[in-house]
N, C-alpha and C positions, 0 to 999 in steps of 0.2 A: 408564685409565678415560676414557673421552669426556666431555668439557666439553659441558652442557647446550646450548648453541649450536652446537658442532659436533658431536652428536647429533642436533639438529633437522636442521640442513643435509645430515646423511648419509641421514637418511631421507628429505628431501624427496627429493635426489639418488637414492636406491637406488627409491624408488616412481616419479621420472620416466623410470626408465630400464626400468622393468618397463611401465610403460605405452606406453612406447615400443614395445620389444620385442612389446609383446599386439597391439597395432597393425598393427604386420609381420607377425606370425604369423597374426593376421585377413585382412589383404590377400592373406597367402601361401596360408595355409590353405586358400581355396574354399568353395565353398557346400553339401559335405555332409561327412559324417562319417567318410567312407574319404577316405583319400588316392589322388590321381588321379596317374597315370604322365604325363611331359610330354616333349614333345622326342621322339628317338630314345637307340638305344640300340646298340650290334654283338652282334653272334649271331654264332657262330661253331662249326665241327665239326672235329675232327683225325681221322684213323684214318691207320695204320701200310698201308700196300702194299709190294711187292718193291721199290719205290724208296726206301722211307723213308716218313717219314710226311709226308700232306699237311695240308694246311688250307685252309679258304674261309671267306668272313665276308663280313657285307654290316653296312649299318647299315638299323633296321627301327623303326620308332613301334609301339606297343602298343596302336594301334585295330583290328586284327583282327573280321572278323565272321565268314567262312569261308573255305572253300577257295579262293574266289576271291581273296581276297588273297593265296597261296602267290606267291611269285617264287624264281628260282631265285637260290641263293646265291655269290656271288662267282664263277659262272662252274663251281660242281661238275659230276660229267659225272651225276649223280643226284639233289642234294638242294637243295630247296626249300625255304624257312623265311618265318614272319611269328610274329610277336607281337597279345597281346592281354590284355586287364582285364575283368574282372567278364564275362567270354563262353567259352561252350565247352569249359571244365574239367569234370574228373568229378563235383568236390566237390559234392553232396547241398547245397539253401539250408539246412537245418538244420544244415549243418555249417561253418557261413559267419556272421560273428557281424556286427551292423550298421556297426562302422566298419572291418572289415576289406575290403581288396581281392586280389581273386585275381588273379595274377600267371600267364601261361600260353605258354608260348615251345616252339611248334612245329617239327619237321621232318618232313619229306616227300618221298618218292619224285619228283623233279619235276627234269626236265632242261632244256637249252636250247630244249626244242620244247614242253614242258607236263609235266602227268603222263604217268610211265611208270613203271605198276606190275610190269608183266613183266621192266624190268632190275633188275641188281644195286644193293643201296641206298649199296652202297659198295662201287666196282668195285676188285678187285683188292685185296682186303682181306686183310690175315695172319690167317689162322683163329687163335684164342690168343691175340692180340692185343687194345688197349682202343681204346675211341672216347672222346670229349672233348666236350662240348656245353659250349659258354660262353657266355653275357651281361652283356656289361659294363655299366656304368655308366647301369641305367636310374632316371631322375633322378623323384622324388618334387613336387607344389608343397607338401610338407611334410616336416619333418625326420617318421622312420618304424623303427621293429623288423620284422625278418623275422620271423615266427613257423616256426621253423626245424622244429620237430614237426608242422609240414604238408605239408611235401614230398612229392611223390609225383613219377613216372615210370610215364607211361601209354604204353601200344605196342598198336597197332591193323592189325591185318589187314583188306584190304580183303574184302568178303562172298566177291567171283568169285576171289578166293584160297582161302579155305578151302573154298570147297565144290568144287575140282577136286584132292583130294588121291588120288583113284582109290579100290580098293578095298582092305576092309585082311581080314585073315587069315579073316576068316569070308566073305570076297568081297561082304561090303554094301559100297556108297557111305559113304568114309571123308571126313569135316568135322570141323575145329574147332565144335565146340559154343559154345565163345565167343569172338568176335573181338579181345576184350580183356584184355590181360592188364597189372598193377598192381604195381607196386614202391615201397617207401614207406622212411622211414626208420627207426632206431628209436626204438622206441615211440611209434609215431605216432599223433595227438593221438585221430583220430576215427573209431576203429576198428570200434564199435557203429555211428555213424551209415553210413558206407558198408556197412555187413550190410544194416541193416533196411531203405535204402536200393536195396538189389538192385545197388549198385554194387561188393562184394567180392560173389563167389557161390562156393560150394563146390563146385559140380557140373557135370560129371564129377569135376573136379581143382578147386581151389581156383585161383579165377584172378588170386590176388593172392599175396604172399610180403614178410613184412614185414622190412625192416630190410636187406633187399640192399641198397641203395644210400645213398653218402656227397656230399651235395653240401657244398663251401666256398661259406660267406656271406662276402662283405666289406663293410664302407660306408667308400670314401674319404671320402664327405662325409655329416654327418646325415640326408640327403637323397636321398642316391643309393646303391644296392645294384648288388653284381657277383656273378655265382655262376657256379661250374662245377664240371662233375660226369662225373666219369672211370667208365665201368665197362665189363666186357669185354664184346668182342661177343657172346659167350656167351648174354648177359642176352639178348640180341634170340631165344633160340629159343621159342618157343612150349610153353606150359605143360604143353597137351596134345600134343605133339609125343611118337611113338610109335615112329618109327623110321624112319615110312614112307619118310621124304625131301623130295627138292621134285619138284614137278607140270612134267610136261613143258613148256618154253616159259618156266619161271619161275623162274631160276639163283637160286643161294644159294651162297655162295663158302666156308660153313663147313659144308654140307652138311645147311641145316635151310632152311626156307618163312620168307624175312627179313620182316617189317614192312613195311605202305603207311607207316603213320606213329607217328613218337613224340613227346612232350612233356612239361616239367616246367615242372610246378604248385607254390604256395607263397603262405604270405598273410601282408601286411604292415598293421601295425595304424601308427597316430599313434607317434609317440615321447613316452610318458606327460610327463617333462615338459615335453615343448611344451603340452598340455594344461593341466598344472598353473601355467605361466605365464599359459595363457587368461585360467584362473580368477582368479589373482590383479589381474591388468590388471584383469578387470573388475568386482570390488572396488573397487579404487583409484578407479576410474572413477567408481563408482558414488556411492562417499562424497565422494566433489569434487564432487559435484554439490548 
């Protein structure tokens, strides 16, 4: 049992050190309610060729605003990549809570010369084989939770892709109806809101499929988040893909119309007690005074 003196002196000590700590975590924190991405981070892609499988990675900041930020990645002979916060994700704001940040890590048809959506998005690919998309270590100025039931993996056909797919058995002018197609994990958080949103749509085909895909979250540090997310090339064919094939001029190495671009999306809230520290520091604070 604590001696009334060395009771005091534990509280005084256990209260200057939470005030300390609210201190840090205010300077750390920022001036709004999401947590903001700092520094850089590596991006990185693997896919399997008749050589083996390769890899490219660059390192990239998560200021992204569009296409013009694409740079090519670590020298691939196709893919381009940038990062970005709070911009150009599919998620719906209703689906976006106020101290959440959307996290969004791009790739891209995009060679040594710029874009190039009429080559291969990954030359000499093992048809059967998986692709790899990774980001390491994109560092928070606040300790942070993945909210891991937001994941999604968006894949985007450029428009002059789909609409030269020729003609299909009734001899009309055959197009994807929508350029976008949606892969989430399971039971993903906001499944209502991307409907009434127009961002899943049902028709012709449903252009979303939930629960295909497995990304790993990691945090070496409270503060910093790593993910990667393995699935077959497979996943890149197109929803409404009907047999036709690819459009002359525009290779596809598994015999489907591959992707201008794809991206995975994911939102990171505060790490609740860093919060609950706030609050207590600014108690303590409050009654010292």
């Amino acid at each position: 049992m604590f001696h009334p003196i060395t009771r005091y002196r534990y509280i005084v000590a256990f209260s200057g050190a939470l005030v300390a700590c609210a201190v840090a975590t205010v300077a750390h924190a920022g001036p709004t309610d999401q947590p903001q991405p700092i520094g850089s981070s590596t991006m990185s892609i693997t896919y399997n060729t008749s050589a083996g499988d390769v890899t490219y990675f660059g390192s990239r900041t998560h200021n992204g605003t569009g296409p013009g930020d694409v740079t090519n990645l670590g020298g691939a002979p196709n893919v381009g990549a940038f990062s970005a916060h709070n911009a150009l994700g599919r998620r719906p704001a209703t689906a976006q809570g106020s101290n959440e940040t959307l996290m969004r890590h791009g790739f891209y048809k995009f060679g040594s010369s710029g874009f190039n959506i009429a080559g291969d998005f990954f030359p000499d690919v093992t048809p059967g084989s998986d692709v790899t998309i990774a980001i390491e270590n994109v560092q928070f100025d606040r300790p942070v939770q993945v909210q891991e039931d937001t994941a999604l993996l968006h894949i985007l056909w450029d428009l002059d892709q789909v609409d030269s797919l020729g003609l299909n058995d009734q001899n009309l002018p055959r197009s994807y109806v929508n350029p976008n197609n949606h892969h989430t994990v399971t039971n993903f958080r906001d499944v209502a809101e991307f409907q009434s949103q127009n961002v899943f749509l049902e028709n012709p085909v449903p252009n979303y499929n939930l629960g295909d895909i497995v990304p790993v979250f990691s945090q070496p540090q409270p503060d910093t988040v790593s993910v990667s997310l393995t699935f077959p090339y497979e996943l890149l064919r197109h929803f409404e893909d009907d047999g036709l094939g690819v459009p002359t001029g525009l290779p596809g190495p598994g015999g489907f119309l591959e992707p201008f671009h794809l991206h995975l999306e994911y939102l990171v809230v505060p790490e609740p007690s860093a919060g609950l520290l706030l609050a207590m520091g600014a108690m303590i604070i409050r009654r010292r005074r």
